[in-house]
C-alpha positions as a Markdown table, in Angstrom:
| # | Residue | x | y | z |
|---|---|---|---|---|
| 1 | Unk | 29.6 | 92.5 | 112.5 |
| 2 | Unk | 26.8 | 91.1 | 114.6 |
| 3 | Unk | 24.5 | 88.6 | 113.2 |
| 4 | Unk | 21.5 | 90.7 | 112.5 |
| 5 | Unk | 23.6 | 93.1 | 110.5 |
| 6 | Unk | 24.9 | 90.5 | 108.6 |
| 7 | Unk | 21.9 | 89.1 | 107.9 |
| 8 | Unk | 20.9 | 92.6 | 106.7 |
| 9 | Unk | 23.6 | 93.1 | 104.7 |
| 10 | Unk | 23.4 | 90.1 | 103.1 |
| 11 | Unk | 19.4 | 90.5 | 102.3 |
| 12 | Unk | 20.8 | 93.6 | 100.8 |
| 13 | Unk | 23.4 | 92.8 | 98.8 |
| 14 | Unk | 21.3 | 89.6 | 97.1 |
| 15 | Unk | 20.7 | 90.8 | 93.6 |
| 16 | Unk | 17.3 | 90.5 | 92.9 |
| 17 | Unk | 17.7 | 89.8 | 89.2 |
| 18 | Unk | 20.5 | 89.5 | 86.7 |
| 19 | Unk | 19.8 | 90.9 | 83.4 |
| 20 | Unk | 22.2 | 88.6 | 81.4 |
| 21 | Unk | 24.0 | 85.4 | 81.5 |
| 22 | Unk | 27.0 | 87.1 | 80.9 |
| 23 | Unk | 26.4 | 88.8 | 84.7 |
| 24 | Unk | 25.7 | 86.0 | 86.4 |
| 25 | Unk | 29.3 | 84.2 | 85.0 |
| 26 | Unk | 31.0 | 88.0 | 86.0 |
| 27 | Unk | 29.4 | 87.4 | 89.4 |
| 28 | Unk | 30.5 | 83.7 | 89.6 |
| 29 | Unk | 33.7 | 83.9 | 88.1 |
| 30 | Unk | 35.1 | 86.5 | 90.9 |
| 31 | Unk | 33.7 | 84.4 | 93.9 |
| 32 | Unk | 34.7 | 81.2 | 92.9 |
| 33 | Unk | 38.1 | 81.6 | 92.0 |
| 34 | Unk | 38.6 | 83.7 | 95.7 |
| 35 | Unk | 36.5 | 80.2 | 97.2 |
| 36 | Unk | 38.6 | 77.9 | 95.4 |
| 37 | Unk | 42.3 | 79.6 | 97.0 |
| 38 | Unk | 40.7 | 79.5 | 100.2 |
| 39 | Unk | 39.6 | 76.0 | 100.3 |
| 40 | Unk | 43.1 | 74.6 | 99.3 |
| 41 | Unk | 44.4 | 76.4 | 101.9 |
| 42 | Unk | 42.2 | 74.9 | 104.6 |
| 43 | Unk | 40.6 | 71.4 | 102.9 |
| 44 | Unk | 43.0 | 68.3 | 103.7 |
| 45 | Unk | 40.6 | 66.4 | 101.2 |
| 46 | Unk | 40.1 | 69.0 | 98.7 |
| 47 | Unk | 43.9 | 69.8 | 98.2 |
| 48 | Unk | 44.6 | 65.8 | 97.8 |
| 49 | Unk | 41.2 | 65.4 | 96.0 |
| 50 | Unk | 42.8 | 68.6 | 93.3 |
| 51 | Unk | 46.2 | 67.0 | 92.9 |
| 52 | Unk | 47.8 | 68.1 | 89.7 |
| 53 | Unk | 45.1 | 70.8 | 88.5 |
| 54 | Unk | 45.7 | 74.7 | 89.1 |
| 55 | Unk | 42.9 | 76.9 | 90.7 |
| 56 | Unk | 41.9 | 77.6 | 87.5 |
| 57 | Unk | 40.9 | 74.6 | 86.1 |
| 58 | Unk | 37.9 | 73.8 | 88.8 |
| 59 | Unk | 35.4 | 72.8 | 86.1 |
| 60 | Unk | 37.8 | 69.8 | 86.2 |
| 61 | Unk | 37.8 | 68.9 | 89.4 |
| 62 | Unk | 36.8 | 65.4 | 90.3 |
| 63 | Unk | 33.5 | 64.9 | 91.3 |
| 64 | Unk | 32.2 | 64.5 | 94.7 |
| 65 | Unk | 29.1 | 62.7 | 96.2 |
| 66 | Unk | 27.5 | 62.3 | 99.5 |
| 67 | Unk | 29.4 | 58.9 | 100.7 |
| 68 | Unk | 32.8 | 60.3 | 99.6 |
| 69 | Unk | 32.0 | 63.4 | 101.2 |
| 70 | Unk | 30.8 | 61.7 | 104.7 |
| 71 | Unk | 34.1 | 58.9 | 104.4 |
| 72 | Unk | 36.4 | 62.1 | 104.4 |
| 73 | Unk | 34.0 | 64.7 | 106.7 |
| 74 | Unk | 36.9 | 65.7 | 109.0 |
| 75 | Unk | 39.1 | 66.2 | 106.2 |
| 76 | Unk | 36.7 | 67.6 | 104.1 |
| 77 | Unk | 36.2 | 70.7 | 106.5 |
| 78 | Unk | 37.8 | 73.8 | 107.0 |
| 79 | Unk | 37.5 | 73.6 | 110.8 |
| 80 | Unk | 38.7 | 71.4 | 113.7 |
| 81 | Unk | 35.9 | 69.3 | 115.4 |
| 82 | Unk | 35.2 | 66.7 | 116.7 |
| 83 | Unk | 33.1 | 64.8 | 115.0 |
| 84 | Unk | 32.2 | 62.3 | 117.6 |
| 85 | Unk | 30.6 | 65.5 | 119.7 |
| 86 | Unk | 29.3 | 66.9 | 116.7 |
| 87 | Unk | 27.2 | 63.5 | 115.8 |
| 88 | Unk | 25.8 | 63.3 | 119.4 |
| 89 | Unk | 24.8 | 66.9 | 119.9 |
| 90 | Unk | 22.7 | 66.3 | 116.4 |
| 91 | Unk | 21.4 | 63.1 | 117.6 |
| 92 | Unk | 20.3 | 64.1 | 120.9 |
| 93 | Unk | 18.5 | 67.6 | 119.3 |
| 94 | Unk | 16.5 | 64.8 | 117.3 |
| 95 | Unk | 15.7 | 63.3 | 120.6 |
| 96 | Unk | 15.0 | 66.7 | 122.8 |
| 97 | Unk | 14.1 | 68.6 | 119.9 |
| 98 | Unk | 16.2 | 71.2 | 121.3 |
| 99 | Unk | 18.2 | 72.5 | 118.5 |
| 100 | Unk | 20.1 | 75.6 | 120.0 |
| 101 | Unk | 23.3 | 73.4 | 121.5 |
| 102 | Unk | 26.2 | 74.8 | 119.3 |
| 103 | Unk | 30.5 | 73.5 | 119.1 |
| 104 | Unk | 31.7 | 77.2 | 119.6 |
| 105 | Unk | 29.9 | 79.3 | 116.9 |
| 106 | Unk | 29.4 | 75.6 | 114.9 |
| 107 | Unk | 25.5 | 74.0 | 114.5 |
| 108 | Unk | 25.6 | 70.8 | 113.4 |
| 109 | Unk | 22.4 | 69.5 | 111.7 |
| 110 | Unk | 21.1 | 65.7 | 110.3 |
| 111 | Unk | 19.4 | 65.2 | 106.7 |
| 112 | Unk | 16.3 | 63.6 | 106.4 |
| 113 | Unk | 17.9 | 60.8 | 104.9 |
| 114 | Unk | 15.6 | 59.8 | 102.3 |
| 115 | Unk | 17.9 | 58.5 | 99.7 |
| 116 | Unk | 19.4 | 56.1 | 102.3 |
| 117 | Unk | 21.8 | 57.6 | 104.0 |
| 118 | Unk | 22.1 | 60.7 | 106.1 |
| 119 | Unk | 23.8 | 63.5 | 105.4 |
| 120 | Unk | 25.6 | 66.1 | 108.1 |
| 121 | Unk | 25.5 | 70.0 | 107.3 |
| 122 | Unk | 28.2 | 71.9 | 109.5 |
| 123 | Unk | 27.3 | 75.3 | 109.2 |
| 124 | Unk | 29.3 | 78.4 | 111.4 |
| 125 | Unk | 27.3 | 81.4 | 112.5 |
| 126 | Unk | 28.4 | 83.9 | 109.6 |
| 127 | Unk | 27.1 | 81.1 | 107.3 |
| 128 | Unk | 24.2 | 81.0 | 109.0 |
| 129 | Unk | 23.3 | 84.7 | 109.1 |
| 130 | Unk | 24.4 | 85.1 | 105.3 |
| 131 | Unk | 21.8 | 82.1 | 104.9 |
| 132 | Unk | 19.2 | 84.3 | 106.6 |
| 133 | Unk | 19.3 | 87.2 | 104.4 |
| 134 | Unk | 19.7 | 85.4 | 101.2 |
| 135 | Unk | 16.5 | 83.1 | 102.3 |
| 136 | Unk | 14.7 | 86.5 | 103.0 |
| 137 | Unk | 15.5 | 88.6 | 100.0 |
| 138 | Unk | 14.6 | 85.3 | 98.0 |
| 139 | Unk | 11.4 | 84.5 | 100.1 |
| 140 | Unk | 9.8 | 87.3 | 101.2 |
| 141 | Unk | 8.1 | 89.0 | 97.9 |
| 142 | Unk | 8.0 | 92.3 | 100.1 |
| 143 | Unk | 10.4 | 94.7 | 101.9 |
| 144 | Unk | 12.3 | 93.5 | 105.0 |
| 145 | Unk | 11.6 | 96.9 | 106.4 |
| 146 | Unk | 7.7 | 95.6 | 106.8 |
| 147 | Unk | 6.4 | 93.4 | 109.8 |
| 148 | Unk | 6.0 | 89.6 | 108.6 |
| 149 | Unk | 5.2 | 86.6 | 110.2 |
| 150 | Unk | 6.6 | 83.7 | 109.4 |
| 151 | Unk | 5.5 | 79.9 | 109.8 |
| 152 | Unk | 8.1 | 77.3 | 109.1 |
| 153 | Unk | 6.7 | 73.8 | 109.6 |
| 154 | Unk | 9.8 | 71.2 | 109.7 |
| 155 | Unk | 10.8 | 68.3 | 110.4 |
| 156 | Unk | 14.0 | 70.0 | 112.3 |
| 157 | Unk | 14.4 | 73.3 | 113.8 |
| 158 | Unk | 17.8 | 75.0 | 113.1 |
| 159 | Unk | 19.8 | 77.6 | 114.8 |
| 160 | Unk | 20.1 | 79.1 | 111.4 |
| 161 | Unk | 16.4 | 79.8 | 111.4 |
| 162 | Unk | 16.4 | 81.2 | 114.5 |
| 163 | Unk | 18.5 | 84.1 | 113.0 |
| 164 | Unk | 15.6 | 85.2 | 111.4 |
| 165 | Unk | 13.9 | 86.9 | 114.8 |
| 166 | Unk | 14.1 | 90.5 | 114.6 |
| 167 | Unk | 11.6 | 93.3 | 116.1 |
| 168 | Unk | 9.9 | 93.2 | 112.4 |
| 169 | Unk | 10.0 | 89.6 | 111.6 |
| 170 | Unk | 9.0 | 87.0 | 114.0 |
| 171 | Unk | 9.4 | 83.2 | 113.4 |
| 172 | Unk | 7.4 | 80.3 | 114.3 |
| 173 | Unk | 9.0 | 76.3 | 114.0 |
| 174 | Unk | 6.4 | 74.2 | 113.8 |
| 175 | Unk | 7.5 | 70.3 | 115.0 |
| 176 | Unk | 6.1 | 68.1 | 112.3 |
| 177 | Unk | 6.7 | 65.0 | 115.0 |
| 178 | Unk | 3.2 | 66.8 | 116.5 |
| 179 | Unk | -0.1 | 65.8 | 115.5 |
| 180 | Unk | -1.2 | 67.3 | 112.7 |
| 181 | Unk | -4.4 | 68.3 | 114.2 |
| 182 | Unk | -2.6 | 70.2 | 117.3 |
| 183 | Unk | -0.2 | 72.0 | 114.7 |
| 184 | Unk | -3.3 | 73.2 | 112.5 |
| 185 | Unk | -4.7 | 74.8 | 115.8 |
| 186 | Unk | -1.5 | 76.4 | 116.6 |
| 187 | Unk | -1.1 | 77.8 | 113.3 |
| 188 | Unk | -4.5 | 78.9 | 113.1 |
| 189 | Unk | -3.9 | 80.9 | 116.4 |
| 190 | Unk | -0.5 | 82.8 | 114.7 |
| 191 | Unk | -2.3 | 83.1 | 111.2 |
| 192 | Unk | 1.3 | 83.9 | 110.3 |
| 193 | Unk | 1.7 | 86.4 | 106.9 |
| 194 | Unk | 4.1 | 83.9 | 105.3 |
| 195 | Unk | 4.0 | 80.0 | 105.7 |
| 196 | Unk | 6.7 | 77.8 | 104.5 |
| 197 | Unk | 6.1 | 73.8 | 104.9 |
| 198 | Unk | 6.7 | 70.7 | 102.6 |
| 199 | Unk | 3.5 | 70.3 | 100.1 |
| 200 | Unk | 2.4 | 67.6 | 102.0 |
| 201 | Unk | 1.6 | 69.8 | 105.0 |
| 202 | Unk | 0.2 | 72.3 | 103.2 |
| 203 | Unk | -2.0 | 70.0 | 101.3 |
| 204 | Unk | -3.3 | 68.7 | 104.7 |
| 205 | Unk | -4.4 | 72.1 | 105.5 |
| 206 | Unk | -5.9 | 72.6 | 102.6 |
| 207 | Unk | -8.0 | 69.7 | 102.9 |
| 208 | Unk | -8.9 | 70.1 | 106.6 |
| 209 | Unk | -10.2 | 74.2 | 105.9 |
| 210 | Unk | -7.4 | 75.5 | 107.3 |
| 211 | Unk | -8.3 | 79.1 | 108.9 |
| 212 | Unk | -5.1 | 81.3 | 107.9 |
| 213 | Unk | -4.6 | 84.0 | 105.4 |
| 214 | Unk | -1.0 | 84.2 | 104.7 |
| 215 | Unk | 0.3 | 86.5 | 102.2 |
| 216 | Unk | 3.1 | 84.1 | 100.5 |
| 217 | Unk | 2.7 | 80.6 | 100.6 |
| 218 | Unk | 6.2 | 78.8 | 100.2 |
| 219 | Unk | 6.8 | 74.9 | 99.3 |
| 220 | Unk | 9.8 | 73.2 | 100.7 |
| 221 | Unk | 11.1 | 70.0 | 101.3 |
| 222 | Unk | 9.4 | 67.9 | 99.4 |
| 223 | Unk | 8.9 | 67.6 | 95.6 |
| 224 | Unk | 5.4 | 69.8 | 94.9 |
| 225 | Unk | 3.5 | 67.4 | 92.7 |
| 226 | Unk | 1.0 | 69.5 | 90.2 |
| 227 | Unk | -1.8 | 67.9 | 92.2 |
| 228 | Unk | -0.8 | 69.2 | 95.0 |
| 229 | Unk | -0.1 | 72.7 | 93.7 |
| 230 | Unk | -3.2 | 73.1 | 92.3 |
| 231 | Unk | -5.2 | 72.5 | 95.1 |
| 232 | Unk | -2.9 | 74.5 | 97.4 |
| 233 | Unk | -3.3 | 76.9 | 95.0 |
| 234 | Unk | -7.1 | 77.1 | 94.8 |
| 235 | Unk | -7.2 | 76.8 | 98.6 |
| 236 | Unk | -4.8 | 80.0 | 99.4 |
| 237 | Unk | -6.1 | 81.6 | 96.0 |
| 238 | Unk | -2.2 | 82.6 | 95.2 |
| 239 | Unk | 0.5 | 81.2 | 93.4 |
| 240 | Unk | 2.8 | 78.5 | 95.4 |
| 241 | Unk | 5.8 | 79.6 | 95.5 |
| 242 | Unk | 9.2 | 77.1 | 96.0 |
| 243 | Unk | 12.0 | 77.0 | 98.0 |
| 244 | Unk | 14.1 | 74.0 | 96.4 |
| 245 | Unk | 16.6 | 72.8 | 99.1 |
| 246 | Unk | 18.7 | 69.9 | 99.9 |
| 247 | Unk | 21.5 | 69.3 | 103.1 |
| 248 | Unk | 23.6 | 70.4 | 100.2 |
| 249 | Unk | 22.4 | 74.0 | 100.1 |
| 250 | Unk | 20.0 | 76.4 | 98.7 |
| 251 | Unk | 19.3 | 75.2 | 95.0 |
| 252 | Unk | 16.5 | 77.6 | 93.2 |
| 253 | Unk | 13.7 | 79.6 | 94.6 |
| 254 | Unk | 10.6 | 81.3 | 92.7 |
| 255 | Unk | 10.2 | 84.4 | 90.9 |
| 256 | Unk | 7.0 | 86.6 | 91.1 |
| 257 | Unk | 5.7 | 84.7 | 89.0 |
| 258 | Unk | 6.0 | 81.0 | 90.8 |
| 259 | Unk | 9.1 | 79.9 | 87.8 |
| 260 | Unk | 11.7 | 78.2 | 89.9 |
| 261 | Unk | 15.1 | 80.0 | 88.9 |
| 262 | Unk | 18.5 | 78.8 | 90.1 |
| 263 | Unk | 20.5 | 80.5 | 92.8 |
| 264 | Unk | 23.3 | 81.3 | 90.7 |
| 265 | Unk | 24.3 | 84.0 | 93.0 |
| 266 | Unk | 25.5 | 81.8 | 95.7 |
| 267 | Unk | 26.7 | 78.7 | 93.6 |
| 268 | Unk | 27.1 | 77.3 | 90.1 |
| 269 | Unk | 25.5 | 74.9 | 89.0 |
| 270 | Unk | 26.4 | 72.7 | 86.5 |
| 271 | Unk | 24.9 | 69.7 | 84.9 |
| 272 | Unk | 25.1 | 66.2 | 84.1 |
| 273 | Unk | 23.2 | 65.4 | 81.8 |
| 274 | Unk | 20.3 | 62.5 | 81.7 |
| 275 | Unk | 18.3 | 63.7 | 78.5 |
| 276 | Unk | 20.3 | 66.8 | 77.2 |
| 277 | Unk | 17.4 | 66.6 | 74.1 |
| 278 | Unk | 14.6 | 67.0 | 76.7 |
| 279 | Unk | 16.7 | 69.3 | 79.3 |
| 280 | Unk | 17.0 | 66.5 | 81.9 |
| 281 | Unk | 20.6 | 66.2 | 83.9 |
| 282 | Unk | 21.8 | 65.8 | 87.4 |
| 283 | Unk | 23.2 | 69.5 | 88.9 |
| 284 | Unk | 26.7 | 69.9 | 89.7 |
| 285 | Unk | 27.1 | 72.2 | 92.6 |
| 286 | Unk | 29.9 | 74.6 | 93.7 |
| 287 | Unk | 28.7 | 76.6 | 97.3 |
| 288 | Unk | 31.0 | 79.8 | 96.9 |
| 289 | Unk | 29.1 | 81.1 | 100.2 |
| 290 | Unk | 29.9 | 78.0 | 102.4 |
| 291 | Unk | 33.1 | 77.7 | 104.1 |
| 292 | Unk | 33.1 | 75.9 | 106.8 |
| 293 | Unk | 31.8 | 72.4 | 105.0 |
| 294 | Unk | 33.1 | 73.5 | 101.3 |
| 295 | Unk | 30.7 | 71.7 | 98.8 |
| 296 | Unk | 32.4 | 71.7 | 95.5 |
| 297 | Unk | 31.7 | 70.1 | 92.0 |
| 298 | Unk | 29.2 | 67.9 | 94.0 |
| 299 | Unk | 27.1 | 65.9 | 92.4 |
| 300 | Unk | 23.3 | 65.9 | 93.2 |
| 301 | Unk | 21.7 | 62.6 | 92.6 |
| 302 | Unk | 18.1 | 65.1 | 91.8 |
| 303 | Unk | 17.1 | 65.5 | 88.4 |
| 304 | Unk | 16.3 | 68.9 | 87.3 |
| 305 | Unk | 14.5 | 69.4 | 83.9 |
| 306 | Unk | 15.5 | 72.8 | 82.3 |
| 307 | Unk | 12.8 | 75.4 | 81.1 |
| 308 | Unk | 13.0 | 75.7 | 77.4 |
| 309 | Unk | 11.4 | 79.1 | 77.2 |
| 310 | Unk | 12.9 | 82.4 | 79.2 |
| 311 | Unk | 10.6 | 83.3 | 82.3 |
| 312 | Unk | 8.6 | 86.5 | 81.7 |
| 313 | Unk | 10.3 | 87.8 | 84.6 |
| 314 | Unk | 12.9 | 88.8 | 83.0 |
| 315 | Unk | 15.6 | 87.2 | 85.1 |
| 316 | Unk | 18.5 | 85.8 | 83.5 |
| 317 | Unk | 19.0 | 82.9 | 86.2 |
| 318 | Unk | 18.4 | 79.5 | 84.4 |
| 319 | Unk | 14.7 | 78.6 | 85.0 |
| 320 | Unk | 14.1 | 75.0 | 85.8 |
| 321 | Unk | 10.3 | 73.8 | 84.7 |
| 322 | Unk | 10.3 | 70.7 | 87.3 |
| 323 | Unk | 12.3 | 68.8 | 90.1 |
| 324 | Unk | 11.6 | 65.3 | 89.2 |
| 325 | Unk | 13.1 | 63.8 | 92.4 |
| 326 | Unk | 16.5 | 61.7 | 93.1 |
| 327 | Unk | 17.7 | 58.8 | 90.5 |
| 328 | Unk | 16.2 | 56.6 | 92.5 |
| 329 | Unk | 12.7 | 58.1 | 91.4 |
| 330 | Unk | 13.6 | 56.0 | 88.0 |
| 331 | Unk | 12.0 | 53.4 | 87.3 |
| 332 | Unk | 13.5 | 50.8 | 85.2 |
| 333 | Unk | 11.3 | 48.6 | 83.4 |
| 334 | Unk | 13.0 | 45.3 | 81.1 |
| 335 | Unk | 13.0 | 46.4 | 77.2 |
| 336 | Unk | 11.3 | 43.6 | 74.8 |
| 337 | Unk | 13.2 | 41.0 | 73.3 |
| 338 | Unk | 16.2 | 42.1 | 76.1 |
| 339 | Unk | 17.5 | 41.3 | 79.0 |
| 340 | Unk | 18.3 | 45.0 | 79.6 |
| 341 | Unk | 16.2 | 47.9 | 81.4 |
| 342 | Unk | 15.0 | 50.8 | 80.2 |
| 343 | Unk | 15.2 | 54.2 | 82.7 |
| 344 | Unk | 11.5 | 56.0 | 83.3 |
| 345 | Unk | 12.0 | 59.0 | 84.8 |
| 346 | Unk | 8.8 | 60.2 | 87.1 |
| 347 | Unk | 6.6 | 62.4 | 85.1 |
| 348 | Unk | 6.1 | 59.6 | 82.5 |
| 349 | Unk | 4.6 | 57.6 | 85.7 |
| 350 | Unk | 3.0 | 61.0 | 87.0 |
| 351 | Unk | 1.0 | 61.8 | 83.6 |
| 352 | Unk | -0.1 | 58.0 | 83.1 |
| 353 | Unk | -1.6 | 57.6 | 87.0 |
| 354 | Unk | -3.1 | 60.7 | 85.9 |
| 355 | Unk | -5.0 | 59.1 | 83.0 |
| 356 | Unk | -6.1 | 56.2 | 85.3 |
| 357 | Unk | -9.3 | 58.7 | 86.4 |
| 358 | Unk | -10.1 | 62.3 | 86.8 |
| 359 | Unk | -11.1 | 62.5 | 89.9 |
| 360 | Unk | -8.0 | 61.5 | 91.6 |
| 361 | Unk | -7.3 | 63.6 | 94.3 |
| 362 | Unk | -3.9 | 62.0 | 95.4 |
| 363 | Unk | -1.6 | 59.3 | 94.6 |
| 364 | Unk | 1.6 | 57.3 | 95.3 |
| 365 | Unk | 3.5 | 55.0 | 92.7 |
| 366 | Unk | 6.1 | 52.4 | 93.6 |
| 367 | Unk | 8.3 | 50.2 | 92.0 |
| 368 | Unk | 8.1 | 47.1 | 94.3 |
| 369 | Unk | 10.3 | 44.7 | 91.7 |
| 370 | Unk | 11.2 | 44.2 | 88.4 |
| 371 | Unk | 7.6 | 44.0 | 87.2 |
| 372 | Unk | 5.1 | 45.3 | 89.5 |
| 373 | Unk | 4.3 | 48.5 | 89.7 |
| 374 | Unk | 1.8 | 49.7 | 93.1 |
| 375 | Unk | -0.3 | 52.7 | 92.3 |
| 376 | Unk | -2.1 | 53.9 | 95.6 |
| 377 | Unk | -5.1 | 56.1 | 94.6 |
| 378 | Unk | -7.9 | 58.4 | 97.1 |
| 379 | Unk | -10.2 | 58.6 | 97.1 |
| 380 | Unk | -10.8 | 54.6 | 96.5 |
| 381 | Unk | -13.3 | 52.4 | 94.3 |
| 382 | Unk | -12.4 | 55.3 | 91.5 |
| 383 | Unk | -14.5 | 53.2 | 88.8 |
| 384 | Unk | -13.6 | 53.0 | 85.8 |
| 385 | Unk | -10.0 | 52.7 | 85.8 |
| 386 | Unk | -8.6 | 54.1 | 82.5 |
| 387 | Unk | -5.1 | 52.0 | 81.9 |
| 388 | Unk | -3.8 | 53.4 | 78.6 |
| 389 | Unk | -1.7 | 55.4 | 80.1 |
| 390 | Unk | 0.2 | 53.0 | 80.7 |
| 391 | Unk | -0.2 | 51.0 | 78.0 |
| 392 | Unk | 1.2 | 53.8 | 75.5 |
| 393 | Unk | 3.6 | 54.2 | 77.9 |
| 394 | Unk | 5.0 | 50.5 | 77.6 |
| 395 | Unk | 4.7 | 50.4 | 74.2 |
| 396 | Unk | 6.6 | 53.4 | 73.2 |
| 397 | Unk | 9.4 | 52.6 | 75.7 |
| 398 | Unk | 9.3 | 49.3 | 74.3 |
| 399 | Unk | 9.1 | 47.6 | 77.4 |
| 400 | Unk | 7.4 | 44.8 | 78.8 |
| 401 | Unk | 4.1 | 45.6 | 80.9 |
| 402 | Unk | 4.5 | 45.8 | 84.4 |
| 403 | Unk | 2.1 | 44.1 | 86.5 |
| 404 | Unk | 0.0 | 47.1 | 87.9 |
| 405 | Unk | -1.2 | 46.3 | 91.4 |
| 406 | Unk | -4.4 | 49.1 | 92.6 |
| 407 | Unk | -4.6 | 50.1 | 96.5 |
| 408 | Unk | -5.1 | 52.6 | 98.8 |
| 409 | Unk | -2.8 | 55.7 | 99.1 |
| 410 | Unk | -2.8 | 57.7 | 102.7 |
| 411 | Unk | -0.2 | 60.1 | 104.3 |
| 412 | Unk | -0.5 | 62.1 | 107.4 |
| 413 | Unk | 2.6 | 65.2 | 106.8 |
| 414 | Unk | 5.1 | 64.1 | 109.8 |
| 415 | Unk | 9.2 | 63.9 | 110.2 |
| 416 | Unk | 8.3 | 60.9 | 106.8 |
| 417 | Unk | 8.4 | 63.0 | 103.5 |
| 418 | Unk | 6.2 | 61.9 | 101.4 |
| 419 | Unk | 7.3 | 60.7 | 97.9 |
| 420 | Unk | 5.0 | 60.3 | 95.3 |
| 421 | Unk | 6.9 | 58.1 | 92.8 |
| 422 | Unk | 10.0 | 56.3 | 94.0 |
| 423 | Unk | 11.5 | 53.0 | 92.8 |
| 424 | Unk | 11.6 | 50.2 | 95.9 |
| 425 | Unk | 13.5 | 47.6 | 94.4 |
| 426 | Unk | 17.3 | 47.6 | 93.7 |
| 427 | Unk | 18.8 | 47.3 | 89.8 |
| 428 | Unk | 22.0 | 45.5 | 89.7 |
């Protein structure tokens, strides 16, 4: 099958809802276990990593992360390669920005490496066309049959985007290691009917009266902070969709009506939970639609916060209400009368920067140490400051106050993603 029929097919035979839980385990159940044989079969690391548990008993599988899973990389796939070829064909398309250099029908691709380290995705053509479809029946809102239009702006092109080129839909990569200026002109000239870029670039265009009237606006990349979405949102005058990604693979995408659900059609997802009472955990992944570079009971160091009510779209796909950001969006302040630290996770820190005024129009809070906290606001000399916020928040943590140190916040989108609230300093 060529790779634009596959990419059909595979837009085709997404399901566009499941009507119960009971259909998306049906679903699951069938394509996991056929995953798990397979990767047995042709996983050095898995079959040692399963030792002594039966197909069957996967939900028990030992966990994986992202430094066990780059220590045993050439184990860990289902492929020969050579990995020394693989790393410098992906370091020099950083450098070139030419990203079409392949290892037979393998593209190799770098993470962003925000929490530290980078991660390697080792994707084969098939997967790469099945990504296509699945990316379009989630993404487009309107039949593949019509002509679209669509602007990504990354930090990386892939060859797995390029898949996407057809005589009806036509893709634009837009660099993000260009000025911001040139790529507002450039997108102004393709006024493109879908645009997909991290909030951060879409917030720039918002602010700068960006001439385009896209159809579907779709967030990606970054975590879309709810004053970003609401300006992006008043800008466009539509709903912001999501695309929530990772190197790991295509996590949750919106409904019609903007509610990030979970793609539990390509992978399950379980969870380890942070606050089970308030719906926060850590998602366990299992890929059954990657092969090549098998991701299995891996787990995510994001923190997902569950939706308490069903969406009114009537999809029975687990609806998350926020993507906080990694663990190491925690702070971790020291409890009173303790030489122990208490975890805040980043919407307590969100909601009291809030509080500080109303007219901030962007922000940035670090953990620099132990105690100090820097809050970066715009516009500046926001007078007054309103602290009790944080105050409440200190108090009914029952922690000690952190010293709160005011300057300026700026970000100009580029191959940086911005974070909003992140912790700095180390916690031994």
């Amino acid at each position: 099958m060529s790779n634009k029929l596959l990419t059909l097919w595979r837009y085709l035979r997404t399901p566009k809802k499941f009507k119960s839980r009971a259909q998306i385990e049906k679903w699951q159940r069938k394509r996991v276990a056929k995953h798990i044989k397979f990767v047995r079969k042709n996983s050095v690391f898995y079959a040692n990593h399963w030792q002594g548990l039966g197909d069957e008993d996967w939900q028990k599988f030992p966990l994986v992360n992202k430094a066990l899973m780059m220590d045993n990389l050439e184990n860990l796939l289902t492929i020969d390669l050579d990995l020394e070829e693989a790393y410098s064909i992906a370091k020099s398309a950083e450098i070139t920005r030419d990203f079409s250099p392949h290892i037979g029908d393998i593209s190799i691709g770098f993470s962003s490496g925000t929490s530290g380290s980078r991660g390697v995705h080792v994707v084969s053509d098939n997967e790469g066309s099945n990504w296509a479809g699945f990316m379009l029946a989630r993404g487009l809102g309107s039949s593949i049959l019509g002509k679209h239009h669509v602007a990504l702006f990354l930090r990386a092109n892939s060859n797995n985007y390029e898949k996407i080129n057809s005589k009806r839909i036509k893709f634009s990569f837009f660099d993000l290691l260009k000025p911001m200026e040139q790529l507002q002109k450039e997108v102004e000239i393709a006024n493109p009917t879908e645009l997909i870029a991290p909030p951060s670039v879409l917030r720039y265009l918002a602010d700068n009266n960006c001439k385009i009237n896209p159809k579907r606006i779709i967030s990606a990349a970054e975590v879309l902070d709810p004053i970003d979405e609401k300006i992006i949102s008043e800008y466009f005058s539509q709903i912001v969709h999501q695309f929530y990604t990772s190197t790991e693979g295509e996590m949750a995408a919106t409904c019609e009506f903007g509610t990030l659900h979970l793609n539990e059609s390509i992978m399950h997802i379980g969870k380890q939970w942070v606050d089970e009472e308030n719906g926060l955990f850590h998602p366990i992944l299992t890929d059954f639609m990657r092969t090549t570079q098998p991701i299995i009971r891996y787990l995510q160091n994001d923190i997902l916060v569950l939706q308490k009510e069903g969406c009114k779209c009537g999809d029975a796909r687990t609806a998350i209400s926020q993507v906080m950001g990694r663990s190491d969006d925690v702070f971790y302040l020291q409890k009173n009368n303790s030489d122990e630290f208490e975890p805040i996770v980043p919407d307590f820190i969100r909601r009291a920067v809030m509080r500080l005024n109303p007219k901030i129009e962007a922000y940035h809070a670090i953990q620099k140490s132990r105690s100090k906290i820097e809050i970066g606001l715009q516009p500046t000399n926001l007078d007054p400051l309103d602290f009790s916020g944080f105050e409440e928040l200190f108090k009914e943590k029952n922690v000690r106050k952190a010293e709160l140190i005011i300057t300026e916040h700026s970000h100009i989108p580029s191959t940086n993603k911005l974070r909003r609230i992140y912790r700095e300093c180390e916690m031994e």
